[in-house]
C-alpha positions as protocol buffer text, in pm:
chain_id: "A"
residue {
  index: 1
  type: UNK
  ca { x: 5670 y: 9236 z: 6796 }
}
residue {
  index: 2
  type: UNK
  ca { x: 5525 y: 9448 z: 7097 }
}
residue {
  index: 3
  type: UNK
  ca { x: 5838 y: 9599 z: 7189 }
}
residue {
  index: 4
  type: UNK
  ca { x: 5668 y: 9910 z: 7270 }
}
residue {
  index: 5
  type: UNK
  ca { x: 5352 y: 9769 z: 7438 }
}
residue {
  index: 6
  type: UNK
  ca { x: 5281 y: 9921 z: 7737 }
}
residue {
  index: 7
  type: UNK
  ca { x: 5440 y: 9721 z: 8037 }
}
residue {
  index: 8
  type: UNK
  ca { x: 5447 y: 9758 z: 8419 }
}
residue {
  index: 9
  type: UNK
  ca { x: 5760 y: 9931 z: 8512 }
}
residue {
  index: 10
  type: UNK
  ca { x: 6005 y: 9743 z: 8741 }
}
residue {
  index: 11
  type: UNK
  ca { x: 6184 y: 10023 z: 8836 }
}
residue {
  index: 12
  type: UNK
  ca { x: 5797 y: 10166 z: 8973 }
}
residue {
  index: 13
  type: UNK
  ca { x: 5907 y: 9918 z: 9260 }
}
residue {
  index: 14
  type: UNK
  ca { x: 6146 y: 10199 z: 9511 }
}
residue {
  index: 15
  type: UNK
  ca { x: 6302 y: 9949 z: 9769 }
}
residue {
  index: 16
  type: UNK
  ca { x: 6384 y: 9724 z: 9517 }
}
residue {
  index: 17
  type: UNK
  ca { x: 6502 y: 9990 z: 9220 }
}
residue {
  index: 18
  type: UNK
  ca { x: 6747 y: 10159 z: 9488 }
}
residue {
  index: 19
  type: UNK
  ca { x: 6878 y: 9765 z: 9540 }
}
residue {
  index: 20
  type: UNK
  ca { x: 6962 y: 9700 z: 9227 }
}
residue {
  index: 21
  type: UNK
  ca { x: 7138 y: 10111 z: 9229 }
}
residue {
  index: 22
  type: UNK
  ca { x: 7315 y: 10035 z: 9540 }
}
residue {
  index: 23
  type: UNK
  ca { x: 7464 y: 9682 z: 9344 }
}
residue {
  index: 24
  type: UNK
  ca { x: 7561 y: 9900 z: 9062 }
}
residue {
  index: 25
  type: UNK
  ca { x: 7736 y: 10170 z: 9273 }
}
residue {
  index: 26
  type: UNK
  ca { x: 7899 y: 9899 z: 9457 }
}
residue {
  index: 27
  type: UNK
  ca { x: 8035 y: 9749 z: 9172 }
}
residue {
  index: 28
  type: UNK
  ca { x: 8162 y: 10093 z: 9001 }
}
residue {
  index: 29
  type: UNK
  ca { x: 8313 y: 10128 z: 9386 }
}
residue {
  index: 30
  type: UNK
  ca { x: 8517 y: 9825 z: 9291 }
}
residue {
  index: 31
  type: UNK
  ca { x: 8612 y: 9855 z: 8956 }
}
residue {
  index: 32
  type: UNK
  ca { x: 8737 y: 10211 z: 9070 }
}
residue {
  index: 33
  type: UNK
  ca { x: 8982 y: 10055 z: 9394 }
}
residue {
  index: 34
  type: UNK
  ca { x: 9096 y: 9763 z: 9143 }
}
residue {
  index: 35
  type: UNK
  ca { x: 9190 y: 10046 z: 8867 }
}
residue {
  index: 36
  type: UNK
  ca { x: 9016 y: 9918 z: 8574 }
}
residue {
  index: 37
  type: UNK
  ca { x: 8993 y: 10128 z: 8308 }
}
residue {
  index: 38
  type: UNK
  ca { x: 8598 y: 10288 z: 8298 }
}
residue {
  index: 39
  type: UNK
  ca { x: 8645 y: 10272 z: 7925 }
}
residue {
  index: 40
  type: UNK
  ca { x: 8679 y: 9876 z: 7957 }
}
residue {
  index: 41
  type: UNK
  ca { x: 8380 y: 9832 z: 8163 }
}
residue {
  index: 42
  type: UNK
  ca { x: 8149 y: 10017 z: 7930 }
}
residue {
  index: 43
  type: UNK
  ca { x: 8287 y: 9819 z: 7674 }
}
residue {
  index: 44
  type: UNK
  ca { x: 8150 y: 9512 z: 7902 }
}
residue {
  index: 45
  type: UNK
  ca { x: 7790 y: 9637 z: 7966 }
}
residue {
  index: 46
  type: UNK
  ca { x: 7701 y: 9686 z: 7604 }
}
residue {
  index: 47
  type: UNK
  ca { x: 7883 y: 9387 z: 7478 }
}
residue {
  index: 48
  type: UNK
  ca { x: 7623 y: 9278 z: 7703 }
}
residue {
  index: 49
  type: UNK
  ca { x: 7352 y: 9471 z: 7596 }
}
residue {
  index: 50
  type: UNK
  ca { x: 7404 y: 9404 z: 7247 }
}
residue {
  index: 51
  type: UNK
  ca { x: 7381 y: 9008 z: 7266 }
}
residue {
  index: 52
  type: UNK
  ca { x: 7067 y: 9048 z: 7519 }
}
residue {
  index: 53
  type: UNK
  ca { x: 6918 y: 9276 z: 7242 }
}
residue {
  index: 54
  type: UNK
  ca { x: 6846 y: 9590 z: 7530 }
}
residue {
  index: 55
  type: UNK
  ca { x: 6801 y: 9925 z: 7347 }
}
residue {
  index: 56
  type: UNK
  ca { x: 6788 y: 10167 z: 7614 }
}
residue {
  index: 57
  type: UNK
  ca { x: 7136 y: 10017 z: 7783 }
}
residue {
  index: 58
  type: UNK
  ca { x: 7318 y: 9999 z: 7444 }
}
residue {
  index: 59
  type: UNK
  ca { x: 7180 y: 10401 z: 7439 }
}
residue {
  index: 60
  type: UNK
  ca { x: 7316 y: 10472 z: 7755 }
}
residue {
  index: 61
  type: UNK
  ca { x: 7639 y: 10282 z: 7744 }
}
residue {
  index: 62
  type: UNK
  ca { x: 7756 y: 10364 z: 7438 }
}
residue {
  index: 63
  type: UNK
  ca { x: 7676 y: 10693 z: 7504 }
}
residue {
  index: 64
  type: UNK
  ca { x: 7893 y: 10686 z: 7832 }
}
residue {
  index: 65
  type: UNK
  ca { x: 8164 y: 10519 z: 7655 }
}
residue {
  index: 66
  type: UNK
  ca { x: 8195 y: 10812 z: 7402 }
}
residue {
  index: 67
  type: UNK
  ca { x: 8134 y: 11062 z: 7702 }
}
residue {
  index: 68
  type: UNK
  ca { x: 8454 y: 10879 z: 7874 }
}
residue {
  index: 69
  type: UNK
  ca { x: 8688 y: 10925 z: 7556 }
}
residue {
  index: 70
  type: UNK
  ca { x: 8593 y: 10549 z: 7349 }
}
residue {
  index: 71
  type: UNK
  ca { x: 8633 y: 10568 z: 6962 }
}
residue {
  index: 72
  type: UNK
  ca { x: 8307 y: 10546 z: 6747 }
}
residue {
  index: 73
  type: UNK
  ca { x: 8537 y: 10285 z: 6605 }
}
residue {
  index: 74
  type: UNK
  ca { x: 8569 y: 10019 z: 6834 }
}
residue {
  index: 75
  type: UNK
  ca { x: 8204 y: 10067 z: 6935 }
}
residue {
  index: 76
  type: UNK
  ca { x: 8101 y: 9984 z: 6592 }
}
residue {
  index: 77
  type: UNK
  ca { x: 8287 y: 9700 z: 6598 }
}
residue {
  index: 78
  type: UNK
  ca { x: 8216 y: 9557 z: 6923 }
}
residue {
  index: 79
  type: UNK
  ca { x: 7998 y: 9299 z: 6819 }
}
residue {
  index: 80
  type: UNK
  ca { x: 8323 y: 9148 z: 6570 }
}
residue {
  index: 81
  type: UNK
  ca { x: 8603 y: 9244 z: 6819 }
}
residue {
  index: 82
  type: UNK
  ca { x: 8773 y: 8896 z: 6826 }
}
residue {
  index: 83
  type: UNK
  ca { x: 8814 y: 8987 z: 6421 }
}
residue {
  index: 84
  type: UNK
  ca { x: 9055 y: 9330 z: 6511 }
}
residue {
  index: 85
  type: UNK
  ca { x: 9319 y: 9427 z: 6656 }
}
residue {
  index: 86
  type: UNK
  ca { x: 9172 y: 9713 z: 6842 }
}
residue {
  index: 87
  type: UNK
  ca { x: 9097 y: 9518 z: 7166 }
}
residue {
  index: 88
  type: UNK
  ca { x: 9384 y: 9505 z: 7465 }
}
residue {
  index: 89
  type: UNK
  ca { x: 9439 y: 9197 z: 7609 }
}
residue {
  index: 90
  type: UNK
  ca { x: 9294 y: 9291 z: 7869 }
}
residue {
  index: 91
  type: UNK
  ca { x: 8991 y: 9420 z: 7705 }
}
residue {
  index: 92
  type: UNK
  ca { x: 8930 y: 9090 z: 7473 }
}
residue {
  index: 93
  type: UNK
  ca { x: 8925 y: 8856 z: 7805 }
}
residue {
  index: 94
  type: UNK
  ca { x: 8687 y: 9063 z: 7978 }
}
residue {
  index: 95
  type: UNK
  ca { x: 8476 y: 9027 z: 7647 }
}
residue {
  index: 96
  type: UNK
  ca { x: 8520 y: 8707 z: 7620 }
}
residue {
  index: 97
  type: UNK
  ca { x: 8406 y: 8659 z: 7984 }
}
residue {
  index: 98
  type: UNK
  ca { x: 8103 y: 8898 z: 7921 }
}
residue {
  index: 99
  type: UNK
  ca { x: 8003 y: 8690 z: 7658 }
}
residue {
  index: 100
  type: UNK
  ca { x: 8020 y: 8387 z: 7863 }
}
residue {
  index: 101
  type: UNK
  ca { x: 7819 y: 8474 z: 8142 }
}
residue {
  index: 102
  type: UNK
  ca { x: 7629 y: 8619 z: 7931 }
}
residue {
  index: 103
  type: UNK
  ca { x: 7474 y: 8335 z: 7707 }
}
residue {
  index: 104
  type: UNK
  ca { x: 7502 y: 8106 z: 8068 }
}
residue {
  index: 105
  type: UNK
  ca { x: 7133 y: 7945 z: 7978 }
}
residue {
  index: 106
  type: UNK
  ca { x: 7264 y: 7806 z: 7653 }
}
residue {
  index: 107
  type: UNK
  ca { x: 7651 y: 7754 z: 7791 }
}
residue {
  index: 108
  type: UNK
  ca { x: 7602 y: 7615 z: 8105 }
}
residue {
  index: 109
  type: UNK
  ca { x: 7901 y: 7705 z: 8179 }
}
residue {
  index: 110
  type: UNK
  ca { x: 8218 y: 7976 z: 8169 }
}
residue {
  index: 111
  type: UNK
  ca { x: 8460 y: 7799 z: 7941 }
}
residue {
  index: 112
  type: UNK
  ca { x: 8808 y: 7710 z: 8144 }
}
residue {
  index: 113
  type: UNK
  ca { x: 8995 y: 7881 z: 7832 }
}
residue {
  index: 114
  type: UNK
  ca { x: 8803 y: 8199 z: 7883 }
}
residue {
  index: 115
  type: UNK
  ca { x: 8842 y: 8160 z: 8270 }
}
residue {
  index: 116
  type: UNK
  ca { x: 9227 y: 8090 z: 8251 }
}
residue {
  index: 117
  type: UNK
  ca { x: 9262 y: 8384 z: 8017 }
}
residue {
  index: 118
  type: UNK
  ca { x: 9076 y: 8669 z: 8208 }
}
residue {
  index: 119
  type: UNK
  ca { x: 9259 y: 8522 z: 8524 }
}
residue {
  index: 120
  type: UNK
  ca { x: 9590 y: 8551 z: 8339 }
}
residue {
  index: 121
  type: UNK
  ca { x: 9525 y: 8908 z: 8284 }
}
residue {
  index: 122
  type: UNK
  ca { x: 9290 y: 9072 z: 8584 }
}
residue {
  index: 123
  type: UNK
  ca { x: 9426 y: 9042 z: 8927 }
}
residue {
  index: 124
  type: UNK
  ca { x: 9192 y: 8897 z: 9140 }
}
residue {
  index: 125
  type: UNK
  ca { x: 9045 y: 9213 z: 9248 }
}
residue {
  index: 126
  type: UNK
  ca { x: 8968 y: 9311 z: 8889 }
}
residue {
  index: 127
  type: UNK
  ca { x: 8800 y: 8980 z: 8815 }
}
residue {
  index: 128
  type: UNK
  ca { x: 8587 y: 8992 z: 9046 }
}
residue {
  index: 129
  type: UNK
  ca { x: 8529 y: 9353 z: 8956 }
}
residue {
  index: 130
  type: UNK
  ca { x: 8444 y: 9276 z: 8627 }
}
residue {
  index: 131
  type: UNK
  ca { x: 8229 y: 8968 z: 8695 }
}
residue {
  index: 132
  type: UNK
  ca { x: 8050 y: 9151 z: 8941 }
}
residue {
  index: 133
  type: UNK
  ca { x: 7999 y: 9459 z: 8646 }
}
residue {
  index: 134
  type: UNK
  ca { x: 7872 y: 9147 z: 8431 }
}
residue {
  index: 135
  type: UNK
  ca { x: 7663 y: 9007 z: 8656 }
}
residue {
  index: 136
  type: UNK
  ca { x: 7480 y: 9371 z: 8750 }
}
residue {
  index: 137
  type: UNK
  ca { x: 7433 y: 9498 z: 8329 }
}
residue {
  index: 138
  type: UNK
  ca { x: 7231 y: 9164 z: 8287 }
}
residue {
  index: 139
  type: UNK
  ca { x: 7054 y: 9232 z: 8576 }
}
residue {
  index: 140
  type: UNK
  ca { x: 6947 y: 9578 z: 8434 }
}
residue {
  index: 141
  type: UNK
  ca { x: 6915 y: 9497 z: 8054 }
}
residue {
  index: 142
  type: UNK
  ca { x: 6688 y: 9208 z: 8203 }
}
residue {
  index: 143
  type: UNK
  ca { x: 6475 y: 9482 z: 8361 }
}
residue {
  index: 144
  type: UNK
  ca { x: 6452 y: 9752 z: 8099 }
}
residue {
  index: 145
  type: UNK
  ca { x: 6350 y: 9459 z: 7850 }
}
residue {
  index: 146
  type: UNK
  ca { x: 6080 y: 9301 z: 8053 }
}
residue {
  index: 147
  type: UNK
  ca { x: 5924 y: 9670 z: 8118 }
}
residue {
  index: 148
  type: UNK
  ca { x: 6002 y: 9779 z: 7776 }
}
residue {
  index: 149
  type: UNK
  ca { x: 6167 y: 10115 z: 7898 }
}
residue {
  index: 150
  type: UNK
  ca { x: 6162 y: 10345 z: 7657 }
}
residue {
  index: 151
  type: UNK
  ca { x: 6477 y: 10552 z: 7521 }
}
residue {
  index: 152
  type: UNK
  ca { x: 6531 y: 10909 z: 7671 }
}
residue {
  index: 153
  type: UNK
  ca { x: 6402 y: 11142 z: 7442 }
}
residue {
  index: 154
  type: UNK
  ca { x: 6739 y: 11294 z: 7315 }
}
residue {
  index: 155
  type: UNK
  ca { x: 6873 y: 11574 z: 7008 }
}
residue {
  index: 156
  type: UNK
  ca { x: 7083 y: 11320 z: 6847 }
}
């Protein structure tokens, strides 16, 4: 694979980058006024991250996560979390939605189990919250893996 191939970066595009920053700050905006837990919607963006294979968001969001108080635990485990018991409620039907909107091009659709299930548990506020946060980290793991961004040169 090329994976670290030169590429034209997407974010070189200003008016367009500070769109897609705007979305995001929007959406952290509403996940703030509909109190969802942070922790829960870092969870979200690198469940996301890890099924659309995106290096530098699983970096940075699982480096938030820990930053915001997570356990290395359940971040190891994210990828089995329907196998523990580590996962809220509330937690397991946002990943199950994440996951869902996630692999749309081979779904088609968001199951009505997973729907009914993150609707029994999210006000409506929060689910849109969270489907909006869903909706943005595949619009940025789609960017960083088209340019092949490169990870921040960090210590550890």
């Amino acid at each position: 694979m090329d994976g670290m191939s030169k590429r034209i970066a997407l974010g070189g595009a200003p008016e367009l980058y500070q769109a897609m920053a705007n979305l995001q700050a929007q959406v952290n905006k509403a996940g703030a006024n509909a109190g969802l837990d942070p922790k829960l919607l870092e969870l979200v963006k690198t469940r996301a991250s890890q099924i659309n294979g995106c290096a530098y968001c699983l970096d940075m969001h699982s480096r938030d996560a820990l930053e915001l108080g997570e356990s290395p635990r359940r971040l190891f485990v994210l990828d089995g979390w329907r196998e523990t018991d580590l996962f809220s409620e509330q937690e397991q039907a946002a990943l199950a939605l994440t996951e869902a909107m996630t692999k749309l091009s081979a779904t088609q659709s968001v199951p009505d189990d997973v729907y009914e299930q993150a609707a029994k548990v999210f006000t409506e506020e929060q689910y849109q919250a969270v489907a909006w946060e869903i909706i943005a980290i595949n619009s940025w793991n789609r960017m960083t893996i088209t340019s092949h961004t490169p990870l921040p040169k960090r210590d550890a």
